[in-house]
C-alpha positions in Angstrom: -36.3 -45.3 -36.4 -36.6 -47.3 -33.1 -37.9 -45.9 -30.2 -38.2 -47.1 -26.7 -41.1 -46.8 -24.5 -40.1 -42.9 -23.4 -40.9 -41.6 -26.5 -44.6 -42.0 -27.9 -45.5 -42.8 -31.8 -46.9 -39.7 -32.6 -44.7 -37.1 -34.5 -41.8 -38.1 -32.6 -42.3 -36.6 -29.5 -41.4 -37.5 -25.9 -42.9 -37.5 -22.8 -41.2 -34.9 -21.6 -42.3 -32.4 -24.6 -39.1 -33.3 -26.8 -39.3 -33.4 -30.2 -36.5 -35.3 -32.3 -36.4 -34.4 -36.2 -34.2 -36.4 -38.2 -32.8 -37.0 -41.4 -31.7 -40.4 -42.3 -31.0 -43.4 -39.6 -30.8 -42.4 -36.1 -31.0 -45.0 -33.4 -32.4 -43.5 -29.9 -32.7 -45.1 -26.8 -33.9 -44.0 -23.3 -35.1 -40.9 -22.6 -34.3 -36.9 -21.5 -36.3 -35.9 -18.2 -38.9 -34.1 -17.1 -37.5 -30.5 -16.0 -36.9 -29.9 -13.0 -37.8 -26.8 -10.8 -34.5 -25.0 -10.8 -33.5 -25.2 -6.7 -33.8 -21.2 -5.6 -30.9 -20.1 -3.1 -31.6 -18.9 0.4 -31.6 -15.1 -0.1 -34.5 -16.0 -3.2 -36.4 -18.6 -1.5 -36.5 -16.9 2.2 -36.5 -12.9 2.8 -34.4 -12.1 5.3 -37.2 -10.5 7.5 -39.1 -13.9 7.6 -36.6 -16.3 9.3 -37.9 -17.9 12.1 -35.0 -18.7 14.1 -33.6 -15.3 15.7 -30.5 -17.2 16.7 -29.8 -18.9 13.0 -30.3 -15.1 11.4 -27.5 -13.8 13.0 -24.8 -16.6 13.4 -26.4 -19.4 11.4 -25.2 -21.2 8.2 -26.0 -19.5 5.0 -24.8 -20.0 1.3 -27.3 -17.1 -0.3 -26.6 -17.8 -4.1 -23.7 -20.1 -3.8 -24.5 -23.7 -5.6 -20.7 -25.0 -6.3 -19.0 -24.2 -2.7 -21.5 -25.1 -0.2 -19.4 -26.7 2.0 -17.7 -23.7 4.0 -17.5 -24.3 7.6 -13.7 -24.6 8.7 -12.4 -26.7 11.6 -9.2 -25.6 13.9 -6.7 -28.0 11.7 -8.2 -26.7 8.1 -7.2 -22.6 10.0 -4.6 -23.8 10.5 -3.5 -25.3 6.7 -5.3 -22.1 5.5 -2.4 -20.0 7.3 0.3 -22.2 6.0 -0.9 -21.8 2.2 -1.4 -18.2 2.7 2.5 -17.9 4.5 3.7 -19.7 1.2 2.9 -16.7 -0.8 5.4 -14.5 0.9 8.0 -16.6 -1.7 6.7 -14.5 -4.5 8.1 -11.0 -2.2 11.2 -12.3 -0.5 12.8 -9.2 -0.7 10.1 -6.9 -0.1 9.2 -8.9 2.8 12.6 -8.9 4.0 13.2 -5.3 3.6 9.8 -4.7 5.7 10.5 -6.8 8.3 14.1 -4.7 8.5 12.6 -1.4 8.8 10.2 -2.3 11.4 12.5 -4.3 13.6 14.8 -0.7 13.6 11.6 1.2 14.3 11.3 -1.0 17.4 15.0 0.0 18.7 14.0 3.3 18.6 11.1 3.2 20.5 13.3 1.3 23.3 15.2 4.9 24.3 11.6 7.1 24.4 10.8 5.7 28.2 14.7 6.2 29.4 14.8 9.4 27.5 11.6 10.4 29.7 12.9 8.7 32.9 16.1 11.8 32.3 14.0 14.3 31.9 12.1 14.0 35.2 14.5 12.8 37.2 18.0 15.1 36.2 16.5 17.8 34.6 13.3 18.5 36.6 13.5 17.2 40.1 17.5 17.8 39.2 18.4 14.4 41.1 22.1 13.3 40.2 22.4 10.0 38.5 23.0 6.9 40.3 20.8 7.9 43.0 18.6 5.3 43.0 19.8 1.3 42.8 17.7 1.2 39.4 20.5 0.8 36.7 20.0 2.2 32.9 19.5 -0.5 30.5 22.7 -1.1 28.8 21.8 -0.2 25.5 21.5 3.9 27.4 24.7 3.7 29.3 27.2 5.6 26.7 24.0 8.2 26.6 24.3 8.0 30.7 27.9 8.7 30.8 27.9 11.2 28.0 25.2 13.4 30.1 26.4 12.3 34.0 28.4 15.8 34.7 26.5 18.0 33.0 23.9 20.9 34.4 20.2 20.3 34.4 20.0 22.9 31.5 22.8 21.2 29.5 21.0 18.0 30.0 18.3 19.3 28.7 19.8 20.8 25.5 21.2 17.7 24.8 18.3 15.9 25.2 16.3 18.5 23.2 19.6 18.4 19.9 18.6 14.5 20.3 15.2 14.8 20.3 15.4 17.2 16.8 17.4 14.2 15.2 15.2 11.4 15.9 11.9 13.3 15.2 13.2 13.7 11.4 14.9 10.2 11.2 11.9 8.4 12.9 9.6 11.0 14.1 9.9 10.7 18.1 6.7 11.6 19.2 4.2 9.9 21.3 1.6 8.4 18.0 3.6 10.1 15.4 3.3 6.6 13.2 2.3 6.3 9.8 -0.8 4.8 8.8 -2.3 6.1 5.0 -4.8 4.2 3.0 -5.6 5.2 -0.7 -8.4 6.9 0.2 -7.3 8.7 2.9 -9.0 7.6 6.8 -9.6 3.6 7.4 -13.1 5.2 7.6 -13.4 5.7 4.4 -16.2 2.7 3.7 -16.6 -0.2 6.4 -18.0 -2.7 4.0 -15.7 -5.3 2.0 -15.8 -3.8 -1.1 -15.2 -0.1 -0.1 -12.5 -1.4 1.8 -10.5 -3.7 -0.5 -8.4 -1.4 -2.0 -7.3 1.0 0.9 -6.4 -3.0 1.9 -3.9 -3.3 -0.9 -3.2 0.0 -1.5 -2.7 0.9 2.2 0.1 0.3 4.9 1.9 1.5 8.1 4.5 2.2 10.3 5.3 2.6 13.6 7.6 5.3 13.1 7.6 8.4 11.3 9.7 11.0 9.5 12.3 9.7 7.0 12.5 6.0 8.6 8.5 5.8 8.7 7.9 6.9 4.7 10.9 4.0 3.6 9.0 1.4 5.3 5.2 2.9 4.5 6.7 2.5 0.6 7.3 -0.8 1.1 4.5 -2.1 2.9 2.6 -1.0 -0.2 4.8 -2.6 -2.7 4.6 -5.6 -0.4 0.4 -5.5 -0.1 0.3 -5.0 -3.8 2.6 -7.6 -5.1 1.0 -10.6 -3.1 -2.5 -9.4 -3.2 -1.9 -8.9 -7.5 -0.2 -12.0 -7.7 -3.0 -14.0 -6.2 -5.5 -12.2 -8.2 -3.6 -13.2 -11.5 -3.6 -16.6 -10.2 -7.3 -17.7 -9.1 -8.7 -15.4 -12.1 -6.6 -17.9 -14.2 -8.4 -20.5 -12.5 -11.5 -19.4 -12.5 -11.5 -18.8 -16.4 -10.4 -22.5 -17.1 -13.3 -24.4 -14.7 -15.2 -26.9 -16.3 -18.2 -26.1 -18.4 -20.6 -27.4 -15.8 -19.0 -25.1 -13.3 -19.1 -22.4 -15.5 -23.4 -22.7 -15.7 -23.7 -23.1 -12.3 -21.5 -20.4 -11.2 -22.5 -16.7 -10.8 -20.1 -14.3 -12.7 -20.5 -11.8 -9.6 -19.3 -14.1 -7.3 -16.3 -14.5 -9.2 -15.6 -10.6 -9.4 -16.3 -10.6 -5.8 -13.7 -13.3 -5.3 -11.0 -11.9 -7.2 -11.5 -8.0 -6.7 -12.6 -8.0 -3.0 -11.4 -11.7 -1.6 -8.2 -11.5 -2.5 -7.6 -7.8 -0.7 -7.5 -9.8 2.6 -5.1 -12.2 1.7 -1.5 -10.1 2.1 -2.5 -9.5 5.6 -3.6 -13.1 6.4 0.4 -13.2 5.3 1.9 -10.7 7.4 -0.2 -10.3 10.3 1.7 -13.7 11.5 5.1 -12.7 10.4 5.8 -9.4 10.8 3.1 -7.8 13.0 3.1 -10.9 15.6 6.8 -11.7 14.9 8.2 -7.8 16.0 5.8 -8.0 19.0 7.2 -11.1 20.2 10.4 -9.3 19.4 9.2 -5.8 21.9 8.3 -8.3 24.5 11.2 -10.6 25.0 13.6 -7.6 25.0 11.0 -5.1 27.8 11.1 -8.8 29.5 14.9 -9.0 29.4 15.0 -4.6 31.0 12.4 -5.3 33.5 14.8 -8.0 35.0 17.9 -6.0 34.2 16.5 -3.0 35.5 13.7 -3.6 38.4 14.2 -7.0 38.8 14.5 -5.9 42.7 11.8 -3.4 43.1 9.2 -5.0 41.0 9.6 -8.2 40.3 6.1 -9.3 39.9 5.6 -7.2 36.4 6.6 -9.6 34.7 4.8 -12.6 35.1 1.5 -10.2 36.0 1.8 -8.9 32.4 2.2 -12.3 31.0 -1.3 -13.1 33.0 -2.8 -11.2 30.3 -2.4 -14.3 28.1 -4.8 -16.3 29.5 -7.5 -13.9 30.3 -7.4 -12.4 26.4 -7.8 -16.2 24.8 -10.2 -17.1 27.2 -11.9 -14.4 25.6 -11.1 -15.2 22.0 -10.7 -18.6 21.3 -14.0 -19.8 21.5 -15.6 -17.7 19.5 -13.2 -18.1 16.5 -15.2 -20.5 14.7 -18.6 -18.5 15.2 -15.7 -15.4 13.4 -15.3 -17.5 10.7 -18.9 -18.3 10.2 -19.9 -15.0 9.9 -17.2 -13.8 8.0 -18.0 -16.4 5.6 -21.7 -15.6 5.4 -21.0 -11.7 5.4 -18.8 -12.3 1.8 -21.5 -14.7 1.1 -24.3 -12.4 0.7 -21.7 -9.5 -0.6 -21.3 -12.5 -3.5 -25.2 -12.3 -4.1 -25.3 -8.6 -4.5 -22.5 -8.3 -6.8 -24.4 -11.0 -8.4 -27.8 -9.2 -8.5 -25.6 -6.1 -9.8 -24.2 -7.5 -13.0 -27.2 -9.7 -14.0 -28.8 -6.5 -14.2 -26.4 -4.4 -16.2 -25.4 -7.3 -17.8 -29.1 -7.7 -19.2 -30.4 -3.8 -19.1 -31.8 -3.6 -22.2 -33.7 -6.7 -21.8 -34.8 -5.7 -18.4 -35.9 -1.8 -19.3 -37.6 -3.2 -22.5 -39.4 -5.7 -20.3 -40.2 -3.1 -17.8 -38.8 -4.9 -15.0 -36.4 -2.0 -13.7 -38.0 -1.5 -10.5 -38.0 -5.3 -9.5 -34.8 -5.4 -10.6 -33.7 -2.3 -8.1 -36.1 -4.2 -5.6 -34.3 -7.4 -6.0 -30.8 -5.5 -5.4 -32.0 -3.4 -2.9 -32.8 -6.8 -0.4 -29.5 -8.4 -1.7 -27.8 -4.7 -0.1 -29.2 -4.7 2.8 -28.9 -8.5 3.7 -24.6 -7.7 2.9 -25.0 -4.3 5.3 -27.1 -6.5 7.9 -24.3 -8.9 7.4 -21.3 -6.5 8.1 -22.7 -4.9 11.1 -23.4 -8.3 12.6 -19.7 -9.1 12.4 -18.8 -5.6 13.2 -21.0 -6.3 16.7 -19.3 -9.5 17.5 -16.0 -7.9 17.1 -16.9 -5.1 19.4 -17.8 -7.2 22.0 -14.8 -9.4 21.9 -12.7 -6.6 22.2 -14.1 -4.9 25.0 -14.2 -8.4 26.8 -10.1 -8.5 26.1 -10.0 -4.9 27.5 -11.8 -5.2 30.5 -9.0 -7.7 31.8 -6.3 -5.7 30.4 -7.4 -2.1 31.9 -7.9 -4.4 35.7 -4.5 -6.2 34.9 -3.2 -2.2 34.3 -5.1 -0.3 37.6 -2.9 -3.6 39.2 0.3 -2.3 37.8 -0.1 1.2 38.5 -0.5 0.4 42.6 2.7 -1.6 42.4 4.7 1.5 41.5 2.9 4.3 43.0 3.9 2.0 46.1 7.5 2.0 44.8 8.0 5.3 44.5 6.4 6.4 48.0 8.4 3.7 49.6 11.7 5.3 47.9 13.0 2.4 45.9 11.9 4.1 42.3 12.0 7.7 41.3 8.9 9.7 39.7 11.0 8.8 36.3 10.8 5.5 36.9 6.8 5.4 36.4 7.0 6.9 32.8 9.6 3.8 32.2 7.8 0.8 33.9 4.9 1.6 32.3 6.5 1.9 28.8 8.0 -1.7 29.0 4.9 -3.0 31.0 2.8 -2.1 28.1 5.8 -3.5 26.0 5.2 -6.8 27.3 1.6 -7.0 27.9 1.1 -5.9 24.3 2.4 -9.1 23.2 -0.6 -11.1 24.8 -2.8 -9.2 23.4 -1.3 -9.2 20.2 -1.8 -13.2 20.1 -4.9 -13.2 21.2 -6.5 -10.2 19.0 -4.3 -11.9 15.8 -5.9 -14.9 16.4 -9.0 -13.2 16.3 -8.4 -11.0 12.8 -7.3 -14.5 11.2 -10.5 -15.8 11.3 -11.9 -12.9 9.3 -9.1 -13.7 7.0 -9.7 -17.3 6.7 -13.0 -17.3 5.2 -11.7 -14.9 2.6 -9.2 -17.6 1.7 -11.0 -20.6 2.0 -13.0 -18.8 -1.1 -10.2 -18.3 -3.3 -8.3 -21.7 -2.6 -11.4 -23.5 -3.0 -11.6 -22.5 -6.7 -7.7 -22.6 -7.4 -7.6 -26.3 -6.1 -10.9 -26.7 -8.0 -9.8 -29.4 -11.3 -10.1 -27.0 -14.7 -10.2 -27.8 -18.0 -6.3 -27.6 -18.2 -6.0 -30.4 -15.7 -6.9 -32.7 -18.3 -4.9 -32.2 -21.5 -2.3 -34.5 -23.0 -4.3 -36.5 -24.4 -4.5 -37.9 -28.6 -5.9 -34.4 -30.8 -8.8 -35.4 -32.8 -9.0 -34.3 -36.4 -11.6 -34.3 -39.0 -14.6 -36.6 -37.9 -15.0 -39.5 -40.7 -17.8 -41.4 -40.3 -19.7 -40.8 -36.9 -20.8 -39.8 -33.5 -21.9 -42.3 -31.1 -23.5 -41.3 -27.5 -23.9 -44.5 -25.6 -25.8 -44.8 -22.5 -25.1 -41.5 -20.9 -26.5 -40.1 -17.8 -25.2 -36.9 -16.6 -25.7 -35.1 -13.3 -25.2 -31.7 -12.3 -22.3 -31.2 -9.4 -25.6 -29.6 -6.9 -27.0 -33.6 -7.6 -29.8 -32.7 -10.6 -30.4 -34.8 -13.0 -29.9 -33.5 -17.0 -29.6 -36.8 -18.4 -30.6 -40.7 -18.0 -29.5 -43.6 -20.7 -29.5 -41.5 -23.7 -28.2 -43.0 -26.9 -27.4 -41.6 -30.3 -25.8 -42.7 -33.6 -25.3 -39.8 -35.7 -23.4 -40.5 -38.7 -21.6 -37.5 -40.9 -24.3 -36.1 -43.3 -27.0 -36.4 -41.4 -28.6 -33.5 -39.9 -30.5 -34.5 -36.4 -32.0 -31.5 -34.5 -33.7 -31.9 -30.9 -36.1 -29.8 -29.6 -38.1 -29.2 -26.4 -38.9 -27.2 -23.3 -36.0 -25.1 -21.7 -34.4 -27.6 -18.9 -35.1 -30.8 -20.5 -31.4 -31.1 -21.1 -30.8 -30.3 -25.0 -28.0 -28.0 -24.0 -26.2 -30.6 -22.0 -26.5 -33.4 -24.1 -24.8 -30.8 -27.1 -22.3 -29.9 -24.9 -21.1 -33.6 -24.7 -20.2 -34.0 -27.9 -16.9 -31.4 -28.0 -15.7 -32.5 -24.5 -17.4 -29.7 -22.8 -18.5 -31.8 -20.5 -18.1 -35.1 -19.4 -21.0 -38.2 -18.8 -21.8 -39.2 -15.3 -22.1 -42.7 -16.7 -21.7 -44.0 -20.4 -19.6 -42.7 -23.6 -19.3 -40.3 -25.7 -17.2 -41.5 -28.8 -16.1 -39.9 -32.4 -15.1 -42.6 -34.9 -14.9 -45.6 -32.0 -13.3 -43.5 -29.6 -14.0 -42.3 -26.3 -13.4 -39.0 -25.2 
């Protein structure tokens, strides 16, 4: 047996406290090394109590117990491709998607005659004004509903109205709020944390409408949520079961539930936020933008671009702070990762750990890992509330505006009393849609981080990447190791210029302290994982 200077004369055993037992030739050159103190994550190395820096605990970077994706901040441009890749999986539900986007586009015509329907009832049946009395004209989608009424009594009118009203409130439920919004556990309330809240995610949708119209499209919403969120699941679970062996021992087995089980619930509305909730609003506003100037484009012509003002004020408000949303979002599923984590290393090992009598550190260990996720979710909880109470304050001054503009009308003479209920209606119509940009800009970034975390593991290369190569068969004569070094993906060292000749018969063994690398350099020899630098190869060749 030759051995280089790493190894000493005496039994066989290396500096490092290996021990190679052999039977036969063997040939070894260079060395395993010292082990090396395992690096601890943040939420091990630094309680959360003890941070110094006030401003870095709340907002600041932190990873907690991730050691393969570290790198998780995300720039404008890499939102932005996020969105894209999460609009692509809307091609696995075309015609969900489609049928959803039809029922709530009809749900918005409806809504269009509630205002008019309003205006009628103060002006012809209360203050029992004729029509045509003012120079305000009906929108032209209400003037067979004009000419069908324009005759009648006040009290006719008002039966009419009221035979109407009955027939919309079972097709779409025409009451002021009367939309549909059920979860599977009942109230939205129902558990603020991620993983309370994932499946009243997928299991949960809306409507703005209710009665018969609201439960079609309430049913598909759900079908919809479900089919991309399961899909998506399927896929990075797939992913995450074919990663590389090295990934595999570095990885947490928590933080892969937390990815697929709680992750993955955000993802459907990362999808249909921008499509179908932004898309119809767009929709509301253009056509209130198109009634205003139909209808009071001489009375109040300033509505419109005062409600468009709104635009402005809400992104001033919200843009900047949508990469500190991100950041916390990602550090909130973060430390929800590390409690998962703490969860199943503990039932995972719990007759160890009760045998051991290490229970109560255990529950101590999960106990800071629950409360750093809690402190986590309030923080972004806070920062959301005071966002949206920024956007408020300009919308509520933006609103007082409005509301001397047509008090003003009205005592002047140029609008009727019914004409306030309507303004307001379309007012709101429009000004919704500024806020709707700015607020859905917002919510994307807490559902960015979400799927930065799943398509960081999907794109992540897997085992199945690289097949298609020559099938080996029985091994002949021998098993060379050649100068390997092999480093960990977190930049640890298991390995440095190990060589081995290990011919068939012989039976070599290795032994020494846990970390000094025995598993790894086993774990080269099927393919498990591949050298850093040097070769691994069966009968002459290389793997």
């Amino acid at each position: 047996m030759r051995i280089r200077s790493c190894f000493s004369n005496r039994g066989g055993r290396s500096r490092s406290g290996i021990t190679i037992r052999y039977s036969g030739p063997m040939v070894a050159t260079g060395c395993l090394p010292k082990p090396r103190r395992e690096r601890r994550s943040v939420s091990e190395a630094v309680a959360p109590t003890e941070t110094a820096n006030v401003v870095d605990r709340f907002v600041g970077e932190h990873h907690h117990d991730d050691r393969i994706d570290v790198d998780t901040e995300i720039s404008s441009a890499q939102a932005l491709k996020l969105l894209w890749r999460c609009l692509g999986l809307l091609g696995a539900a075309k015609t969900l998607f489609a049928a959803k986007f039809a029922l709530q586009t009809g749900t918005l015509f409806f809504q269009l005659f509630t205002p008019w329907i309003a205006k009628i009832v103060v002006d012809n049946v209360i203050l029992q004004k004729p029509f045509g009395e003012t120079n305000v004209p009906y929108a032209p989608f209400m003037q067979p509903i004009v000419a069908f009424l324009d005759g009648m009594t006040p009290l006719e009118i008002m039966f009419a109205v009221a035979m109407g009203y009955l027939a919309g409130l079972i097709l779409v439920g025409m009451r002021a709020g009367d939309g549909i919004e059920v979860s599977l556990f009942g109230s939205s309330l129902t558990g603020q944390d991620e993983t309370a809240s994932a499946e009243n995610k997928i299991s949960g949708s809306y409507s703005e409408s209710g009665g018969l119209w609201g439960l079609a499209e309430y049913a598909v919403g759900v079908r919809l949520n479900q089919r991309l969120a399961n899909q998506l699941r399927t896929r990075l679970f797939r992913r995450l079961t074919r990663l590389p062996m090295a990934v595999l021992a570095e990885k947490r087995t928590g933080d892969s539930l937390y990815r697929v089980l709680y992750d993955t619930a955000s993802i459907p509305w990362a999808a249909l936020d921008p499509t179908l909730t932004l898309g119809t609003t767009i929709l509301t506003g253009m056509v209130n933008m198109y009634l205003i100037q139909y209808s009071y484009e001489a009375t109040a012509p300033q509505l419109v671009w005062l409600a468009w003002a709104t635009l402005p004020l809400v992104f001033a408000v919200t843009f900047p702070a949508s990469k500190l949303m991100r950041r916390i979002n990602q550090t909130k599923r973060s430390a929800g990762s590390a409690t998962t984590n703490a969860m199943e290393e503990t039932v995972g090992s719990i007759d160890a750990v009760q045998s051991l009598g290490g229970m109560r550190a255990e529950a101590q260990k999960f106990a800071t890992r629950s409360l750093e996720s809690y402190f986590r979710e309030r923080v972004a909880l806070v920062l959301g509330l005071v966002l949206f109470i920024g956007a408020a304050v300009a919308v509520v001054a933006i609103a007082l505006w409005v509301v001397i503009i047509v008090t003003d009308g009205i005592i002047e003479g140029s609008m009727s009393p019914g004409d306030f209920l309507v303004l307001f209606g379309m007012f709101f119509g429009i000004v919704f849609v500024p806020i709707e940009i700015g607020s859905f800009w917002l919510s994307l970034q807490t559902k960015l981080a979400p799927a930065r975390r799943i398509f960081f593991f999907i794109d992540y290369a897997s085992d199945d990447d690289h097949t298609g190569g020559r099938r080996l068969t029985t091994i002949a004569e021998r098993v060379e190791i050649d100068q390997v070094d092999y480093v960990h993906p977190d930049g640890r060292r298991a390995l440095s210029g190990v060589s081995l000749d290990m011919r068939v018969g012989e039976i070599v063994a290795i032994v020494g302290p846990s970390g000094a690398g025995k598993t790894t350099l086993g774990s080269l020899i099927p393919g498990f994982l591949n050298p850093t630098r040097g070769r691994v190869l069966i009968d002459g060749r290389d793997l």
